[in-house]
PADRENDREN-361509 format. One line per field, with one value per atom (N, C-alpha, C): atom name; residue number from 1; y, x, z. Coordinates in steps of 0.1 Angstrom, whole numbers. Example, Ala and Ser with C-alpha at 12.3 -4.5 7.8 and 13.67 -1.06 7.14 Angstrom:
REM residues 2
name (N, CA, C, N, CA, C)
resi (1, 1, 1, 2, 2, 2)
north (-57, -45, -33, -22, -11, 0)
east (132, 123, 132, 128, 137, 129)
up (78, 78, 78, 71, 71, 79)
//
This chain:
REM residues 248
name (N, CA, C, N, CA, C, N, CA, C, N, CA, C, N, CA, C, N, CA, C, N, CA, C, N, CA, C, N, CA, C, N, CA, C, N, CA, C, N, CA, C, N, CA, C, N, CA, C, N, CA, C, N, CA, C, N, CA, C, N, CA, C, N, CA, C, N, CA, C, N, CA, C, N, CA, C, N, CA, C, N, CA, C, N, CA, C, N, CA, C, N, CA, C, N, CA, C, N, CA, C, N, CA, C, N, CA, C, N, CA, C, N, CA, C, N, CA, C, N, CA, C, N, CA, C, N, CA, C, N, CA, C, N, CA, C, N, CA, C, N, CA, C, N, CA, C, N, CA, C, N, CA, C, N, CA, C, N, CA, C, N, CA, C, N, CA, C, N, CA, C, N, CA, C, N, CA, C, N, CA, C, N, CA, C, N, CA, C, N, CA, C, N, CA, C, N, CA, C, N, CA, C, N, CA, C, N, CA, C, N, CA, C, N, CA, C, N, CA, C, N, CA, C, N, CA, C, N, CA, C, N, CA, C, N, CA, C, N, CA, C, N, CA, C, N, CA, C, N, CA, C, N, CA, C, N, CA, C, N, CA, C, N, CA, C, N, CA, C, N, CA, C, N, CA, C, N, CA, C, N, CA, C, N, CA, C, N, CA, C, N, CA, C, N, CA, C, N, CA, C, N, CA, C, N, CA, C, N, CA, C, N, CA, C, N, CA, C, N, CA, C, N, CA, C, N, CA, C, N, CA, C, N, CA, C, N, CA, C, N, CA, C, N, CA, C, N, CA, C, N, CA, C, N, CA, C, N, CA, C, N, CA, C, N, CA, C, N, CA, C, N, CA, C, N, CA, C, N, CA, C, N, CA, C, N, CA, C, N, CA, C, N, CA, C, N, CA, C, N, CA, C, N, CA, C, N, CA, C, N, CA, C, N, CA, C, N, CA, C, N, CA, C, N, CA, C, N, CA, C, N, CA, C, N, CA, C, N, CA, C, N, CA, C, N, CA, C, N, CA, C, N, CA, C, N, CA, C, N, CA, C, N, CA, C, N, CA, C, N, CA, C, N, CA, C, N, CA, C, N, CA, C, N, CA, C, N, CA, C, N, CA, C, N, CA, C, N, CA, C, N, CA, C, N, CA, C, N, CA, C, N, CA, C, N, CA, C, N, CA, C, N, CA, C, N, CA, C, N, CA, C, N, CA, C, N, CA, C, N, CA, C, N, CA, C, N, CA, C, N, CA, C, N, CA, C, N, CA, C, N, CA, C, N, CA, C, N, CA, C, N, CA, C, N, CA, C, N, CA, C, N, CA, C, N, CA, C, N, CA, C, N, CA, C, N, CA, C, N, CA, C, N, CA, C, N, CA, C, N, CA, C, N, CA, C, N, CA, C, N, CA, C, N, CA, C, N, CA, C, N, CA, C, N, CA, C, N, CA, C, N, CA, C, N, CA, C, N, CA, C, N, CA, C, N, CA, C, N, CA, C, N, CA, C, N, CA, C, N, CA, C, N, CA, C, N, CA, C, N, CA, C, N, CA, C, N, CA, C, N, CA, C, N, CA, C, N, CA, C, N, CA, C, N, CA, C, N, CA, C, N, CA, C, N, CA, C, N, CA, C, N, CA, C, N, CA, C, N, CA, C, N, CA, C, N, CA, C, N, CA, C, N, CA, C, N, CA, C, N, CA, C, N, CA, C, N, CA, C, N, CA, C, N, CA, C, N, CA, C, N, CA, C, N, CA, C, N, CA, C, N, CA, C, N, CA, C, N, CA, C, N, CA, C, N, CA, C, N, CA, C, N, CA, C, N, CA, C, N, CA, C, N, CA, C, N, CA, C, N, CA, C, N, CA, C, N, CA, C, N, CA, C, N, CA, C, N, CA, C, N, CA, C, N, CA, C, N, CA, C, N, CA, C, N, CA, C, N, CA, C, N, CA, C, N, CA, C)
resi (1, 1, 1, 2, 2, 2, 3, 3, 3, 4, 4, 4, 5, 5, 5, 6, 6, 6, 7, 7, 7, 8, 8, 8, 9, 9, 9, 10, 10, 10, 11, 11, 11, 12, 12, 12, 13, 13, 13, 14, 14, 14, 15, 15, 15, 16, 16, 16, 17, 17, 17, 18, 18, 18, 19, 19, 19, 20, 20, 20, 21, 21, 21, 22, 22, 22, 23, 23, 23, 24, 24, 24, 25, 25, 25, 26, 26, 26, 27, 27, 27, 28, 28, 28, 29, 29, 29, 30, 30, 30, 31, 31, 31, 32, 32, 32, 33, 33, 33, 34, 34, 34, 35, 35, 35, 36, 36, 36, 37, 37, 37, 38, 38, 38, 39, 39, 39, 40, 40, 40, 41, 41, 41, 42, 42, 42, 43, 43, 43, 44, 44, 44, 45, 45, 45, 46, 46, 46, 47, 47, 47, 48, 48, 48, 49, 49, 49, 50, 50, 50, 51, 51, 51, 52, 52, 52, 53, 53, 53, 54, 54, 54, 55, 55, 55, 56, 56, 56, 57, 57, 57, 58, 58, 58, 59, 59, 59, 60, 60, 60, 61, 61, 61, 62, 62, 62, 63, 63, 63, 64, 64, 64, 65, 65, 65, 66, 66, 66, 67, 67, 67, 68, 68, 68, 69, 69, 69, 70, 70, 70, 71, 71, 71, 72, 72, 72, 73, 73, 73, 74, 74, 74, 75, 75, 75, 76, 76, 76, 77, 77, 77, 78, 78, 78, 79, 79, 79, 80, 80, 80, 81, 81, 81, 82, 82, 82, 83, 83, 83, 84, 84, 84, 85, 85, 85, 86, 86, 86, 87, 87, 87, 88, 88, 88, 89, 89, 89, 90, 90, 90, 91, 91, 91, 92, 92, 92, 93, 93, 93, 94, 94, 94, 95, 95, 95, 96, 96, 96, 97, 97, 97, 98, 98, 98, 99, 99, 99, 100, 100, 100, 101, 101, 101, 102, 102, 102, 103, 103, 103, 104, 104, 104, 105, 105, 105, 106, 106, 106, 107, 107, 107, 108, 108, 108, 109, 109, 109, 110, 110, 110, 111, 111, 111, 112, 112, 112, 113, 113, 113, 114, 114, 114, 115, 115, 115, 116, 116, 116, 117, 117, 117, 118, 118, 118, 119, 119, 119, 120, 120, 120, 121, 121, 121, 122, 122, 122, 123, 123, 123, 124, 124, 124, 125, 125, 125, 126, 126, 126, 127, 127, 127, 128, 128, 128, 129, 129, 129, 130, 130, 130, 131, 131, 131, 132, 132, 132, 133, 133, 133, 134, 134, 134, 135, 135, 135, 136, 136, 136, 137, 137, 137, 138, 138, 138, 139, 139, 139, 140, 140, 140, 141, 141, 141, 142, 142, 142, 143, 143, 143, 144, 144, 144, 145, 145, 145, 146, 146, 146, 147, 147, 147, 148, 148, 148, 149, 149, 149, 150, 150, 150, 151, 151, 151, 152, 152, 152, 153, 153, 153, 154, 154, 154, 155, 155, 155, 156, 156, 156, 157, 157, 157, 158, 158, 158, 159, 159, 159, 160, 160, 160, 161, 161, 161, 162, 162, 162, 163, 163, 163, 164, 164, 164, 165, 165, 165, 166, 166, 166, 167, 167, 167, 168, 168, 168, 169, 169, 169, 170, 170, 170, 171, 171, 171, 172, 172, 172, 173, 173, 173, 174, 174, 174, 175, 175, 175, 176, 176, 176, 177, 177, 177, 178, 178, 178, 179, 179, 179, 180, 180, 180, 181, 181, 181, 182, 182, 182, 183, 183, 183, 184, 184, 184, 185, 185, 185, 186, 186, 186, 187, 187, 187, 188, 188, 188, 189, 189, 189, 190, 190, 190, 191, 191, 191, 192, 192, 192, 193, 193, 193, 194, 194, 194, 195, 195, 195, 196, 196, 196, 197, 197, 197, 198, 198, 198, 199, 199, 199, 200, 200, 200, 201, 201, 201, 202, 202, 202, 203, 203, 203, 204, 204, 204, 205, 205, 205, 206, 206, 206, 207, 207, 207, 208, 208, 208, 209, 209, 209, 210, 210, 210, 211, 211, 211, 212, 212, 212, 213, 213, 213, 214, 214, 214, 215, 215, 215, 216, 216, 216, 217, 217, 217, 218, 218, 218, 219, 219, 219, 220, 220, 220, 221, 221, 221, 222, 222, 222, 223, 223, 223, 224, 224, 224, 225, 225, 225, 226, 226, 226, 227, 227, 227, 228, 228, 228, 229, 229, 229, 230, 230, 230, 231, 231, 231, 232, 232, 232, 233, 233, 233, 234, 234, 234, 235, 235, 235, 236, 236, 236, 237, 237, 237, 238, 238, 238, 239, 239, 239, 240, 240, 240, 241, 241, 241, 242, 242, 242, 243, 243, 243, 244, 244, 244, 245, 245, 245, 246, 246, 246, 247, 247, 247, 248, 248, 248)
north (-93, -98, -98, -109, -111, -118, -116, -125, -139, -148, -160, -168, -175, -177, -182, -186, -188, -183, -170, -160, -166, -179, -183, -192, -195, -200, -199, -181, -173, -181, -180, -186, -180, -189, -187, -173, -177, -164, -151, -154, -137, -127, -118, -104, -94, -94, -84, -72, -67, -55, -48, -52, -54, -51, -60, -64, -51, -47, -32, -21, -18, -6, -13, -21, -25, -19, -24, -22, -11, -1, 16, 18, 17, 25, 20, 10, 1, 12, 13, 17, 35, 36, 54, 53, 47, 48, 45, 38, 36, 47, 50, 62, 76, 79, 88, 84, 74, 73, 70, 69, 72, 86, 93, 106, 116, 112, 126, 116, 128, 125, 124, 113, 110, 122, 129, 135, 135, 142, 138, 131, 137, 134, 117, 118, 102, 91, 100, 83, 79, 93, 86, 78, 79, 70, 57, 59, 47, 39, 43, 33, 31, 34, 27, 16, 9, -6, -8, -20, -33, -24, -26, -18, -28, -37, -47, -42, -37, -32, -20, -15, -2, -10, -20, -20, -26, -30, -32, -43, -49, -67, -66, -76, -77, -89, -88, -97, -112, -123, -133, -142, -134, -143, -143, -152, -147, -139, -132, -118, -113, -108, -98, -96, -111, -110, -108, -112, -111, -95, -85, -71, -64, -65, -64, -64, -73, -75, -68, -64, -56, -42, -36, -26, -24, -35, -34, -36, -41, -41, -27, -22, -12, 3, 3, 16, 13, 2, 1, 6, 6, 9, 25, 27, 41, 49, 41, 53, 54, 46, 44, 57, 66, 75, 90, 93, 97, 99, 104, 107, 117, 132, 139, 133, 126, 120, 109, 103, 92, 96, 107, 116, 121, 127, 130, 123, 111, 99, 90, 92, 91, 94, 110, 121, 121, 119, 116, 105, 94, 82, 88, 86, 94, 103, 112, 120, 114, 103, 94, 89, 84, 71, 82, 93, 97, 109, 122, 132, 131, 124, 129, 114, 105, 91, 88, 92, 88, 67, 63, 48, 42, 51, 42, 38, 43, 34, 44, 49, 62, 55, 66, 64, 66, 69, 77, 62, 58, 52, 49, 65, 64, 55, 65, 69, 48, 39, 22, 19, 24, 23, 28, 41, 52, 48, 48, 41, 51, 64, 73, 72, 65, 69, 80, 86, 103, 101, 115, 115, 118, 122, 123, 117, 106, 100, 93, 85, 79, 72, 67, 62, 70, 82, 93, 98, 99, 102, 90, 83, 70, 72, 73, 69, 84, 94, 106, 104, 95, 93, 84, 76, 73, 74, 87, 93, 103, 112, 116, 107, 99, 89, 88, 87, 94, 106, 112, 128, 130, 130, 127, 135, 146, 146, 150, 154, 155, 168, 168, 184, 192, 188, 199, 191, 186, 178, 177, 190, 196, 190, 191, 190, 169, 170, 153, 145, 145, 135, 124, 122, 113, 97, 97, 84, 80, 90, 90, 76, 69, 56, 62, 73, 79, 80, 87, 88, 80, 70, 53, 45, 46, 38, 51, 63, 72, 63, 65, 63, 51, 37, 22, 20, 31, 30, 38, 48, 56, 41, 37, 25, 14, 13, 2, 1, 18, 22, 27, 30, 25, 20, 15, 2, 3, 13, 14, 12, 10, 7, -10, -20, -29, -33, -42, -49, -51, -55, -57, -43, -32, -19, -20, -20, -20, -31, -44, -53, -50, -43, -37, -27, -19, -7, -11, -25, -27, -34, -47, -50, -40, -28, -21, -11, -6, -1, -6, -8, -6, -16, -28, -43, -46, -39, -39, -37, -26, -26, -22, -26, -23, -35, -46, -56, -52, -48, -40, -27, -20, -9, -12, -24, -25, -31, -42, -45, -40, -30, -20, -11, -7, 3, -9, -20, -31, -33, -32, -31, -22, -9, 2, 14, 9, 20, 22, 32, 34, 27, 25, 30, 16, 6, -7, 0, 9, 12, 15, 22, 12, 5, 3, -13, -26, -23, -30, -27, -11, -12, -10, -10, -9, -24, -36, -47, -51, -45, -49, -41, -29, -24, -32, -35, -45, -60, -67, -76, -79, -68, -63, -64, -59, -54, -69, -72, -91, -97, -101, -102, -98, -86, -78, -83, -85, -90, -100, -110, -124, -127, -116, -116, -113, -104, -96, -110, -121, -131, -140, -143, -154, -145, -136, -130, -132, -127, -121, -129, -139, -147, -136, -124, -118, -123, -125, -133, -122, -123, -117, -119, -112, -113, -123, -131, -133, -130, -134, -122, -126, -115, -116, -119, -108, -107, -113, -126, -125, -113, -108, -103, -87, -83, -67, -61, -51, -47, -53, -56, -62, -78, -85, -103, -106, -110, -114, -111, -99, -100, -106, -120, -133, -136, -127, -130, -122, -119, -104, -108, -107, -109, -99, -97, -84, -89, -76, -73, -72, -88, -87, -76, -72, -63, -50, -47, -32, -30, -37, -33, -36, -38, -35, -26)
east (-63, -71, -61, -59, -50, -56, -51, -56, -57, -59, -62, -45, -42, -26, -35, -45, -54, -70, -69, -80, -94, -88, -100, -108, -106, -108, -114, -121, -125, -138, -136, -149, -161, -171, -181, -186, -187, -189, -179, -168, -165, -168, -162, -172, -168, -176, -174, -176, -184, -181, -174, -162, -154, -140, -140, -131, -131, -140, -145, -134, -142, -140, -118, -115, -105, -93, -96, -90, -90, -104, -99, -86, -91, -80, -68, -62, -51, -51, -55, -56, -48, -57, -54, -42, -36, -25, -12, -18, -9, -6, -20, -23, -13, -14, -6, 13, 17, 28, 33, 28, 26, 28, 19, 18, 26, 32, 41, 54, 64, 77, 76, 85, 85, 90, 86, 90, 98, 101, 106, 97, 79, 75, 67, 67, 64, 76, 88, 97, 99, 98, 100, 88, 81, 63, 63, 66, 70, 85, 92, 101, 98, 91, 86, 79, 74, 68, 68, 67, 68, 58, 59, 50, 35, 36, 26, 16, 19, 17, 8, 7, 2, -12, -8, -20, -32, -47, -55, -56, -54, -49, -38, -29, -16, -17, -14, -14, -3, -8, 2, 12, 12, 17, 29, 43, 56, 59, 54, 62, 60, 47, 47, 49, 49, 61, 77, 78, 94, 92, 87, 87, 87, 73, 77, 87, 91, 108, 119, 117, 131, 125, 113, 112, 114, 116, 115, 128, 133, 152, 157, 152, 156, 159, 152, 146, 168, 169, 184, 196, 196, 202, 201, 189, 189, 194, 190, 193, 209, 213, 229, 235, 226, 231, 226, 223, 215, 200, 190, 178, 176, 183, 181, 188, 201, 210, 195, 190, 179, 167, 163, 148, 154, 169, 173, 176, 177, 177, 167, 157, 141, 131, 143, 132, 137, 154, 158, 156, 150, 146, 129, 120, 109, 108, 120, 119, 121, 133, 137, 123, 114, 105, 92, 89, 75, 76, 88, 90, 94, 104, 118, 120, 110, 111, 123, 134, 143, 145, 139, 141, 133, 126, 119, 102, 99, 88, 77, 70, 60, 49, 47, 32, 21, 22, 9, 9, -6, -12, -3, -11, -9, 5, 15, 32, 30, 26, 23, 17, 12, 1, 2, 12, 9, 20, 20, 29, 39, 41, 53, 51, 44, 50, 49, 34, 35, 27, 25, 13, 5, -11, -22, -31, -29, -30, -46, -49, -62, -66, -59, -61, -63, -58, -66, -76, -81, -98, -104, -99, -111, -112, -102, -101, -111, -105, -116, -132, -137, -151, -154, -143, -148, -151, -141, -144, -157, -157, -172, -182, -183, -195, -197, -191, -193, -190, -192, -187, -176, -166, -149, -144, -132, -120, -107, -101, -83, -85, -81, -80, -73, -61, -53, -49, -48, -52, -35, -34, -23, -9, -13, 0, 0, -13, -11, -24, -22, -35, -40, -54, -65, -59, -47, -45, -30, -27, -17, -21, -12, -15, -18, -12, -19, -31, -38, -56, -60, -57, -64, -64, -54, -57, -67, -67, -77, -90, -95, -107, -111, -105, -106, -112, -101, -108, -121, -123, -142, -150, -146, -154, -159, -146, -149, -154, -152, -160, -173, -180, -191, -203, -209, -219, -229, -231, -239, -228, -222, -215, -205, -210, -210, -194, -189, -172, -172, -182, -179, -169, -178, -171, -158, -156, -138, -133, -137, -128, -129, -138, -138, -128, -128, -118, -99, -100, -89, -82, -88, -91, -84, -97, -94, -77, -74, -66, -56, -54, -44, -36, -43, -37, -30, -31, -30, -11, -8, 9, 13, 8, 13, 24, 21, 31, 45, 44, 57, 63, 56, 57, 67, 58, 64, 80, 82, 90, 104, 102, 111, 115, 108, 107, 117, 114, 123, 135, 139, 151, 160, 153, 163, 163, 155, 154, 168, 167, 181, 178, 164, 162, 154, 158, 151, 132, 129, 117, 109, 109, 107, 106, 120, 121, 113, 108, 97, 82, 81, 68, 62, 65, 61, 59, 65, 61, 46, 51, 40, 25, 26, 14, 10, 15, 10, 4, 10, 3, -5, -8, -22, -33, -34, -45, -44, -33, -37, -45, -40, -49, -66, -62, -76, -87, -81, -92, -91, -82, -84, -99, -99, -111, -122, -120, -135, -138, -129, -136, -140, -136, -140, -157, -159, -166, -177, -177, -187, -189, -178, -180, -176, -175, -167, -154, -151, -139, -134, -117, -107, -108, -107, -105, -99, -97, -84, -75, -67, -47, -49, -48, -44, -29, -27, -12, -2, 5, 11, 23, 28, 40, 39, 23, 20, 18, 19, 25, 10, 16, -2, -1, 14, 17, 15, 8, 7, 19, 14, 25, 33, 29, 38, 48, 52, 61, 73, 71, 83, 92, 98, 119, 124, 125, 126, 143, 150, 163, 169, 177, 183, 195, 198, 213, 209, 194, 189, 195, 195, 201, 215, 222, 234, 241)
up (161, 149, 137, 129, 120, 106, 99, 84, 88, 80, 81, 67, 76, 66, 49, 48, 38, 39, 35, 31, 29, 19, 18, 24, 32, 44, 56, 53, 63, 73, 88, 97, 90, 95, 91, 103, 112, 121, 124, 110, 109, 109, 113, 120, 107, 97, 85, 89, 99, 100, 110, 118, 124, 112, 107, 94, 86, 83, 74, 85, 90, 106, 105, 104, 109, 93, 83, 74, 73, 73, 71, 81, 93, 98, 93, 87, 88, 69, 64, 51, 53, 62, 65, 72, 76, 80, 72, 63, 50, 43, 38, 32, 38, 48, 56, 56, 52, 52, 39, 26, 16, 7, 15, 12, 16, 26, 34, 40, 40, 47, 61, 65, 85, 88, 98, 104, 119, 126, 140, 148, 152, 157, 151, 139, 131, 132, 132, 134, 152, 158, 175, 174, 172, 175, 167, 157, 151, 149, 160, 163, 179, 183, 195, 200, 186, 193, 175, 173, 164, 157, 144, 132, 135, 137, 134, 145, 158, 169, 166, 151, 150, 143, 135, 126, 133, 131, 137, 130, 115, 112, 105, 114, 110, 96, 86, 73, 80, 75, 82, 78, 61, 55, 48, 52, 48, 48, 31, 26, 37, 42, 55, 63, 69, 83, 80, 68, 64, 62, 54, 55, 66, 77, 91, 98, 94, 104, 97, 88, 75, 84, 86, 90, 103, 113, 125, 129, 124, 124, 120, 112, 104, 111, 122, 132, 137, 144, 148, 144, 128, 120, 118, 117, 108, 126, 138, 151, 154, 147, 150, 139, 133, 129, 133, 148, 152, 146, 158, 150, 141, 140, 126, 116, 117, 107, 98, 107, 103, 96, 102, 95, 83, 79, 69, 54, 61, 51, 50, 60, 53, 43, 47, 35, 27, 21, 10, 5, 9, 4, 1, 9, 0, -9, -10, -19, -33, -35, -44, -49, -44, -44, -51, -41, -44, -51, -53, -59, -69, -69, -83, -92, -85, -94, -98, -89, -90, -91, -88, -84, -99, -102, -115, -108, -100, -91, -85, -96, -97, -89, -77, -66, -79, -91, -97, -105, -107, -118, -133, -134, -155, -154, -147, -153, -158, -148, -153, -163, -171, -180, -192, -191, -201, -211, -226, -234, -235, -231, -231, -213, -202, -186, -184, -190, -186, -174, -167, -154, -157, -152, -150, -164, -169, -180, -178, -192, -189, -176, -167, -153, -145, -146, -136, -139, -147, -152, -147, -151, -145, -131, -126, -109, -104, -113, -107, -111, -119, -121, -112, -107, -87, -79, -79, -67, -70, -79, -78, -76, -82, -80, -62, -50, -40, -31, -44, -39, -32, -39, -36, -48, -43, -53, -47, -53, -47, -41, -34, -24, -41, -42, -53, -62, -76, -81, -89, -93, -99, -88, -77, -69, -65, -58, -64, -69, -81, -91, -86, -89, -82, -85, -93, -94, -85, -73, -68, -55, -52, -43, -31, -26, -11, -12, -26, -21, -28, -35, -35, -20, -22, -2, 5, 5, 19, 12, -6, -11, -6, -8, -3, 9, 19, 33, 32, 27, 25, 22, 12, 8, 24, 27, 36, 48, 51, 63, 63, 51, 44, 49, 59, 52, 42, 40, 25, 14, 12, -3, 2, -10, -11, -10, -7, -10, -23, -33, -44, -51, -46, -51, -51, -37, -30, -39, -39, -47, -63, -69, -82, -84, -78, -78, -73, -67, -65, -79, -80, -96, -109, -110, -120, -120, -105, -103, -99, -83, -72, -75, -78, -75, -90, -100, -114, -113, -108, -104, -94, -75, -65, -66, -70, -66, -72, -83, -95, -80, -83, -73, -60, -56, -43, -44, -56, -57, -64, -70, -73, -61, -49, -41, -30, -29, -20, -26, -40, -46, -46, -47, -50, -42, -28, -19, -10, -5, 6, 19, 26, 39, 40, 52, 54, 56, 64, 62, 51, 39, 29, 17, 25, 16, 23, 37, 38, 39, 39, 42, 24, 14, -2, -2, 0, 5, 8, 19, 34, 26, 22, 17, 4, -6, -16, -14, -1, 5, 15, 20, 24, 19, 7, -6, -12, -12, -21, -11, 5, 12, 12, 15, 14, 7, -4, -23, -15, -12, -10, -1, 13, 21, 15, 8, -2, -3, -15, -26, -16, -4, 5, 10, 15, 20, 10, -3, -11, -25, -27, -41, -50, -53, -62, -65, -76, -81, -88, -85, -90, -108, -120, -134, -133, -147, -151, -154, -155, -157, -172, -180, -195, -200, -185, -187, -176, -171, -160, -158, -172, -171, -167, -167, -167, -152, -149, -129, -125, -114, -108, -102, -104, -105, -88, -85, -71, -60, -52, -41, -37, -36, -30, -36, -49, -60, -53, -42, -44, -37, -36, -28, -23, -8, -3, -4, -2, -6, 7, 15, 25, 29, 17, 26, 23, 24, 28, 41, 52, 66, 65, 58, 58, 55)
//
């Protein structure tokens, strides 16, 4: 089961709740590799068959197959330096991206938003009066804040696995938040990462979520805002240029 190369386009006898059920998991798995360093047992498993092989809809379009394949190539490269040599320079590449912001390319909300780039800023209060609103909050809030991109994607997939709470929600909260600067995100993270994994999977997760909204507005007639700003994080996935001599 795969996107449609034009979202909007969706069959009429699409299986929306199929679609829902499909995207969580495919969300939580994001979510999970976002949030924590590969470990031994996460890179043998995931260099064992084609990334695309894991998700339950593979996105179809360019960027994503072009990210897919930076990541799928990438497993060759990094084994040619054994496998601890490889987990070691995964984690120093996560660490760069999600700890030490070394790359410029903050998992957190505000740091996009905030006119000094500080954390837990006006965007994390909002996102936390989200998640209450279905009895949701951050396990430890202090260690990582409600506007961190790992529990925006867990929250998205709550939503979608849902059938009581509507798509409009999920495409509202993507709107107000996620979609505002994953594309920025991703594309800094494809620029200035060490490790072809990712440099394509920060990609691959920002055009997902463009996808995604794209299905919501086909599905539900909810229309995306208009852009006030084209120049502000958030410019359409499709914009991004993955960085060929990452596997070099």
């Amino acid at each position: 089961m795969t996107f449609k190369e034009n979202a909007l386009t969706a069959p009429s006898d699409f299986d929306l709740e199929a679609y829902r059920k499909a995207v969580a998991l495919d969300l939580r798995l994001f979510a999970f590799l976002h949030g924590q360093e590969i470990d031994k047992e996460a890179f043998l498993e995931l260099k064992a068959h084609p990334f695309g092989y894991r998700m339950a809809l593979e996105p179809a379009g360019k960027t994503a197959q072009e990210a897919l394949a930076v990541i799928d190539r990438g497993w060759a490269v990094l084994e040619e330096q054994g496998v601890q040599s490889a987990i070691d320079e995964l984690g120093a590449d996560y660490a760069s991206i999600y700890l030490t912001y070394k790359l410029r390319a903050s998992p957190s909300e505000s740091v996009w938003f905030d006119d000094d780039h500080l954390m837990r800023q006006d965007p994390m209060f909002d996102i936390r009066d989200w998640y209450e609103r279905y009895g949701l909050k951050s396990a430890d809030w202090s260690r990582r804040s409600e506007d961190h991109l790992s529990l925006q994607l867990e929250f998205i997939a709550r939503l979608m696995e849902d059938p009581a709470t509507g798509l409009e929600q999920a495409a509202q909260f993507l709107d107000e938040h996620l979609l505002r600067w994953i594309g920025e995100f991703a594309a800094r993270v494809s620029s200035r990462c060490a490790t072809p994994f990712y440099a394509g999977f920060a990609p691959l997760t920002a055009c997902y979520l463009e996808d995604m909204r794209d299905v919501i507005e086909a599905a539900t007639g909810y229309a995306r805002p208009v852009a006030e700003d084209e120049t502000e994080p958030g410019d359409k996935s499709s914009n991004l240029q993955l960085q060929p001599d990452i596997l070099s």
